[in-house]
N, C-alpha and C positions, 0 to 999 in steps of 0.2 A: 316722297310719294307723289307720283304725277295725278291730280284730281283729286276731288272730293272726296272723301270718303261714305257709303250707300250706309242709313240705318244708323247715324251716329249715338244719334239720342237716346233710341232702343237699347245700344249696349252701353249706355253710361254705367246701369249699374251693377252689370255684369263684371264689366271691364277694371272695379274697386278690388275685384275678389283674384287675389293672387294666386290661388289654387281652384279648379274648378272641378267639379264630382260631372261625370256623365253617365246616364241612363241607356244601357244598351250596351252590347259586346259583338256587334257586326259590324257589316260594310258600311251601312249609315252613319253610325259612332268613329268609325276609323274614319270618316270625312269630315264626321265634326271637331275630334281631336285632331286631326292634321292641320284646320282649317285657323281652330285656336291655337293651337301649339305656334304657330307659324305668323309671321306679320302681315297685317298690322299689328294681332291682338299679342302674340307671346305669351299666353297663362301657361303655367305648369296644369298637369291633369293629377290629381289627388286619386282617384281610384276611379274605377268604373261599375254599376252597379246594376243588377239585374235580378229579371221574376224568379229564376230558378237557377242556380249555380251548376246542376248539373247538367244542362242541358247548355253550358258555356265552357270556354279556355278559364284554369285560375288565374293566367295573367295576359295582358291585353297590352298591348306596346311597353309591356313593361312594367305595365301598374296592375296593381290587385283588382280584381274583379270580386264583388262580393252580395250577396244577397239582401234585399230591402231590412231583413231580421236583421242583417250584421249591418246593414247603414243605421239602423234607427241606435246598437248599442254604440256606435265607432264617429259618427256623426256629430253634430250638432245641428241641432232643428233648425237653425237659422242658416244652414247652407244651403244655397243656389246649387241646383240638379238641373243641367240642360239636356234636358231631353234627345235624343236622337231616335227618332223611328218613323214608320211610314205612318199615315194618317189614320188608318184601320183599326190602330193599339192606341190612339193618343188616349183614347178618353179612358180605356181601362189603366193606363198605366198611370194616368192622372191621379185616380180614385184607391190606388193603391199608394201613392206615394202620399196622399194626404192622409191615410188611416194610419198613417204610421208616421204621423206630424210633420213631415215636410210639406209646405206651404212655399217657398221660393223655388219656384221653377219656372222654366224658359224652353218652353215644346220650340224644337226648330223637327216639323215633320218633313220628309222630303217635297216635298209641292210649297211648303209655306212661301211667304214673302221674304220671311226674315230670314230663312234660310239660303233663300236666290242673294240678297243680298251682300250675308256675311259671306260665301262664294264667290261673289262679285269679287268683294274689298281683298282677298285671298288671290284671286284670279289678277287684280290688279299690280299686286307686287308681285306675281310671280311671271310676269312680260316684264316688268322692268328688269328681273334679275336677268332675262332671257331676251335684253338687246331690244322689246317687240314692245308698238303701241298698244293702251288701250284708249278705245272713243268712245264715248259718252256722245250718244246722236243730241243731246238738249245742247252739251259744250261743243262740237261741231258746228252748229247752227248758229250759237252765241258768237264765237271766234269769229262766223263770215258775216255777219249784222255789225260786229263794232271796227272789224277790217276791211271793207268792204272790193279793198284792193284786193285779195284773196280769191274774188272771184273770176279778177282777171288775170292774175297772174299764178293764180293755184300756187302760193308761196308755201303756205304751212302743208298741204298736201299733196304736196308732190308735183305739181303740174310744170312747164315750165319748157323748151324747145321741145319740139315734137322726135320722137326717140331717145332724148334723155329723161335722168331721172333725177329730179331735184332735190336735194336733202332738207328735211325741216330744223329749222333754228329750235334748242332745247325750249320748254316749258319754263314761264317764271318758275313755277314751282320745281321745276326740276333744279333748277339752278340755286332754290332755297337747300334741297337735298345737298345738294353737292359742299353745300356750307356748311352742313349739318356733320355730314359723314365722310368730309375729306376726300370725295372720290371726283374723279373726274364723268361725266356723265358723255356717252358716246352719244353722237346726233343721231339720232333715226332715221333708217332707212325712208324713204318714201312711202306710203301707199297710195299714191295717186292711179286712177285707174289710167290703163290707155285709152287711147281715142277711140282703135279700131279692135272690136273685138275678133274681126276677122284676121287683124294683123297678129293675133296672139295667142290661135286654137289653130291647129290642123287639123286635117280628115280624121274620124274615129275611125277607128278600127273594128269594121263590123263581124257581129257573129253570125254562122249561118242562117240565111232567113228561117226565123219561126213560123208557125204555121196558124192559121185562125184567127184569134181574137189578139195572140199574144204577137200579130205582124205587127199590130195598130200601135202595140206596146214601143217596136222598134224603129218606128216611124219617125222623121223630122230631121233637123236640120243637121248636119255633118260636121260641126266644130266651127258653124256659121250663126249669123243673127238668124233665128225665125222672121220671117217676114211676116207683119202686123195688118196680113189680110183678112182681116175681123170681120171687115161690114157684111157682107155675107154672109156669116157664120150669126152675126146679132138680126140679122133680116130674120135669119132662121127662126132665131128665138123668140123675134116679138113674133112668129106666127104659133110656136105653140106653150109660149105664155098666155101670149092677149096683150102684154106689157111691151111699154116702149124701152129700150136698151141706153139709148140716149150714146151711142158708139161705144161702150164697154160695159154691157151688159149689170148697168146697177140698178138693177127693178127694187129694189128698196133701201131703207134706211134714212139717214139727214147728211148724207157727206154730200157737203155742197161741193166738197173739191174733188173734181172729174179726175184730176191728175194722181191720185195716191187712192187704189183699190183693194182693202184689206179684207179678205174673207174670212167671215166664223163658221168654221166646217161646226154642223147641228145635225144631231141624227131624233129621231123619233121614240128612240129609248131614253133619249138623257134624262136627267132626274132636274125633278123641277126645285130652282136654286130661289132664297128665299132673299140674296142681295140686290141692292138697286142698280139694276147696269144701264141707266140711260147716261151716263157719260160716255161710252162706247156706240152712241147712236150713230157714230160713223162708219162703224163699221157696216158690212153687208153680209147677211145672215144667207147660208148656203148649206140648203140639205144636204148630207153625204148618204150613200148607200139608198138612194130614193127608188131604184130600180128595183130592189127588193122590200118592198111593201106599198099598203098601196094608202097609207096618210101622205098627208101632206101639210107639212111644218114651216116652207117657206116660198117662198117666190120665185129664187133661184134655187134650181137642184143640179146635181151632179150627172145626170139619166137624159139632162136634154144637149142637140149638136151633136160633138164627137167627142166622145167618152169612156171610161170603163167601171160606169158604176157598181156594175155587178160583181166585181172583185172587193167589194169594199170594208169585210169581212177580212178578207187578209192586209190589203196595202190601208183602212183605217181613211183617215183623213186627205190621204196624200190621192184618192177618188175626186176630191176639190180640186188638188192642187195642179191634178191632170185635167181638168176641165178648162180650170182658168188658162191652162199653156195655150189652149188648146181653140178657144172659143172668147178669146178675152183681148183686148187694147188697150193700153193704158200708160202713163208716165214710171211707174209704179204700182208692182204689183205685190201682193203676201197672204198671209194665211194663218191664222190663230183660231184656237179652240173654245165652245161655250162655257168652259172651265178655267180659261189660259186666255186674258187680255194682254197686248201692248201697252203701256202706261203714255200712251198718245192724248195731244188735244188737236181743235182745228189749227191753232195757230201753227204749231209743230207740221202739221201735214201740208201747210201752205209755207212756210219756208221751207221743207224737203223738197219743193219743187223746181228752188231755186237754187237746190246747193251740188255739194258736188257727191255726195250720198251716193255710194254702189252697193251696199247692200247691208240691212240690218237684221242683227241675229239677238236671241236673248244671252241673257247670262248665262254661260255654260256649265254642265253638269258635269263635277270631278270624279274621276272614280281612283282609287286606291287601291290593287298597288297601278293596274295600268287598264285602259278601255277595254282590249281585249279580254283580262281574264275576267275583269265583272261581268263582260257580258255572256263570258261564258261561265258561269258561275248562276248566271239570270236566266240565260235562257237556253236553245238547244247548239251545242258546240260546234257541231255539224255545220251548222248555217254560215257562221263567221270566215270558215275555208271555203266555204262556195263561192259567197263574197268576195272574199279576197281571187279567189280562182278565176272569177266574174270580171275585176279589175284589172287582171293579169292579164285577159285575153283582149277585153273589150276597147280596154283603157290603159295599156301598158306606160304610156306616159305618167301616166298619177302610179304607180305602184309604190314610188319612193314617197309620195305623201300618204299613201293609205298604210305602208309600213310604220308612218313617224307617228299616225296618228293611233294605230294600235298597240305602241309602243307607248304614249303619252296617257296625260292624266283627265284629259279632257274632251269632251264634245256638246256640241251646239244639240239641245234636244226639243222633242215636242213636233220637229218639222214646224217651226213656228220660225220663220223670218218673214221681210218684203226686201225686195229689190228693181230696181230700174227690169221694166218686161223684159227688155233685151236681154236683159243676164239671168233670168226669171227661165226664157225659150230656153236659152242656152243650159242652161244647170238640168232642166228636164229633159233634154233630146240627149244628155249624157245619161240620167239619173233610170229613165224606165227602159231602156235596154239592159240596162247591169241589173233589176228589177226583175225582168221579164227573166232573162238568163236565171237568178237565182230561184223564181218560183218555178219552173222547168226538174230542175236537180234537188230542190228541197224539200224534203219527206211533208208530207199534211201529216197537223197537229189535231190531235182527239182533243186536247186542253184549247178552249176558246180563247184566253189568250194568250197560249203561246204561237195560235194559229194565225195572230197578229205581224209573225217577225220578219214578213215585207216592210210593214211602219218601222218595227225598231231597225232593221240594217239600213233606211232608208236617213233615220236621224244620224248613225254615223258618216254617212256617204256623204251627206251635207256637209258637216265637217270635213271630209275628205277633199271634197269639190274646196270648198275653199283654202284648204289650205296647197292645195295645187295649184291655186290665185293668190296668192301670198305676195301681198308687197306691189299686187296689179289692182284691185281690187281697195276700193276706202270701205272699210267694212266698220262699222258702230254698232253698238250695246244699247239695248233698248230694256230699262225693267219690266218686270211680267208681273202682272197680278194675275194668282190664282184667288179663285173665287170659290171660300167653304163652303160646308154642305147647310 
């Protein structure tokens, strides 16, 4: 196993229990069974258990599905129940599974930590099996502080004559593997970025110009860097803030380091959280949806410059993420939720400025059997062909990555990464034309959230976008703290 493993201690004492009982008979439960089934952990699943039997399959990959009645008679009270469900049920399902003497249990709800985690550990061996790194941004950082030659010669990531591409030397730990399990371990490809992102995107392929507000959508740079003509655009701002911008528009917060700009999209509805979040004082708190209402919750909003906040109802968060393309300068730029932190400190944001860092993303979300049918499963089916229609026309180059990724088990979600601005402009001037295209052709949703599914097609296009960069691009893993109610 390359790297640490996330949450070790957590499942110490899960990990004694050679057969494990889970809670639930759907798509969350099929991830958590797949996730233990599968290594590091390897448990057998002893049965699966739920509120109501007939509102479920009798069997579920195999094993008995059975009702709280039939665990209490089949059971032993001293069995471990890991929970699988979304956060909405935890606390009923809790107060049921304890009236009926189970006491050992281990809620892994979709959002938890400990769930991002054991996904992680899961997500981890399954690029090792599949040839493909994974980066830990804390062991990236560590690797270039105790090598320092690393940073001139881009040894372990790839860097190395201009046009080649240099292979990285296996991991101690990989090489402990290979003792382990008699295998020869293939060297890894590179992901060192290139130099020139101009040398390695051509012209997009545009769709016919849209009309009104959604031109402004298909605006920007061609398969080029955006050019980082901000001051302008921050002149604008300190005149209708009143605040100084300081050249990348951070009217608040404690991040003393100008270099690394991470936005917390905050709306005016959120619900007020009872946890301590001043260790995130770095970050920069940014209204979303500010054009439609008329409070005001922070300093920076999404409504001032060039914008589309009034769509923010449908595209969600990603009304920030269009702003910051758009109105912002920086070494480093990204975007995380008032419910959804990076597990970032200062020190961390001041070596990323020195490394060789192209873009961080969170631990990504599995779906089983594959991205597409979950999400059509989740949401309206419709959308996912537009989508794809969207990529076919606009972006025909990526069609074979957004086929690999509709066919695979995973995606980057949330719209929560940062990345170098440059690849920041770049991901955007690809990302809201296939945007704009999809809200054009896609029915409005009476259901307020599924009126959202600009933000969700936009979480897999992230995914799409980089795996179109695969192997160009040093992309790391950043934990996420979600933050309970």
């Amino acid at each position: 196993m390359v790297g640490k493993y996330y949450a070790e201690d957590k499942m110490k004492t899960i990990m004694k229990e050679k057969e494990i009982v889970i809670f639930g008979a759907r798509f969350m439960a099929l991830g958590v069974a797949a996730c233990l089934m599968g290594k590091p952990y390897e448990r057998d699943i002893k049965c699966f258990v739920v509120g109501r039997v007939e509102e479920n399959p009798s069997e579920f990959l195999g094993k008995p599905v059975i009702s709280i009645a039939e665990a209490r008679n089949q059971l032993s009270p001293h069995q471990w129940i890991v929970i699988a469900s979304m956060e909405r049920n935890l606390e009923f399902i809790m107060e049921s599974l304890h009236q009926s003497g189970f006491y050992n249990l281990l809620p892994l709800t979709f959002e938890s930590d400990l769930w991002s985690d054991i996904r992680g550990n899961y997500f981890m061996e399954y690029c090792q099996e599949n040839r493909k790194e994974y980066w830990k941004l804390e062991e990236v950082l560590e690797r270039q502080i105790k090598e320092p030659e690393m940073r001139d010669g881009d040894k372990e990531l790839g860097g190395g004559t201009e046009g080649e591409t240099k292979k990285a030397e296996p991991r101690d730990k990989d090489k402990e593997l290979e003792k382990e399990i008699g295998k020869q371990t293939k060297e890894s490809e590179s992901i060192g970025r290139e130099k020139k992102l101009e040398e390695k995107t051509e012209k997009q392929t545009k769709e016919p110009e849209p009309i009104g507000k959604e031109k402004e959508l298909g605006e920007g740079t061609k398969g080029q860097r955006k050019k980082q003509d901000s001051n302008g655009r921050n002149e604008k701002l300190e005149e209708e803030t009143g605040q100084p911008t300081d050249g990348n528009s951070n009217l608040t917060g404690d991040n003393r380091n100008q270099g690394v700009c991470i936005y917390t999209a905050k709306c005016h509805v959120d619900r007020e959280l009872k946890e301590d979040l001043h260790r995130y004082s770095w970050e920069i708190p940014i209204q979303v949806g500010a054009t439609l209402t008329g409070e005001r919750i922070c300093e920076v909003r999404d409504n001032t410059g060039d914008h589309i906040s009034e769509k923010n109802r449908e595209y969600c968060e990603l009304t920030a993420l269009y702003w910051i393309w758009k109105n912002t300068s920086s070494q480093y730029a990204g975007l995380c939720h008032y419910r959804r932190h990076f597990e970032l400190n200062e020190d961390l944001l001041d070596q990323l400025c020195k490394s060789e860092v192209d873009v961080a993303v969170t631990v990504p979300i599995l779906n089983f059997p594959s991205v597409k049918e979950v999400y059509r499963q989740d949401h309206v089916k419709q959308d996912w062909e537009i989508m794809m229609e969207a990529i076919g026309i606009l972006q025909p180059k990526y069609q074979k990555a957004a086929e690999e990724v509709e066919k695979g088990i995973y995606y980057y979600g949330y719209n929560m990464f940062f990345a170098r601005k440059e690849i920041v402009d770049d991901y955007c001037s690809w990302l809201f034309p296939i945007l704009a295209y999809c809200e054009r052709h896609c029915e409005k949703k009476e259901d307020p959230y599924q009126n959202r599914y600009i933000g969700f097609l936009a979480e897999r296009l992230l995914t799409i976008y980089l795996k179109g960069h695969e192997g160009k691009y040093t992309v790391v893993h950043v934990r996420k703290h979600f933050v309970e109610r």
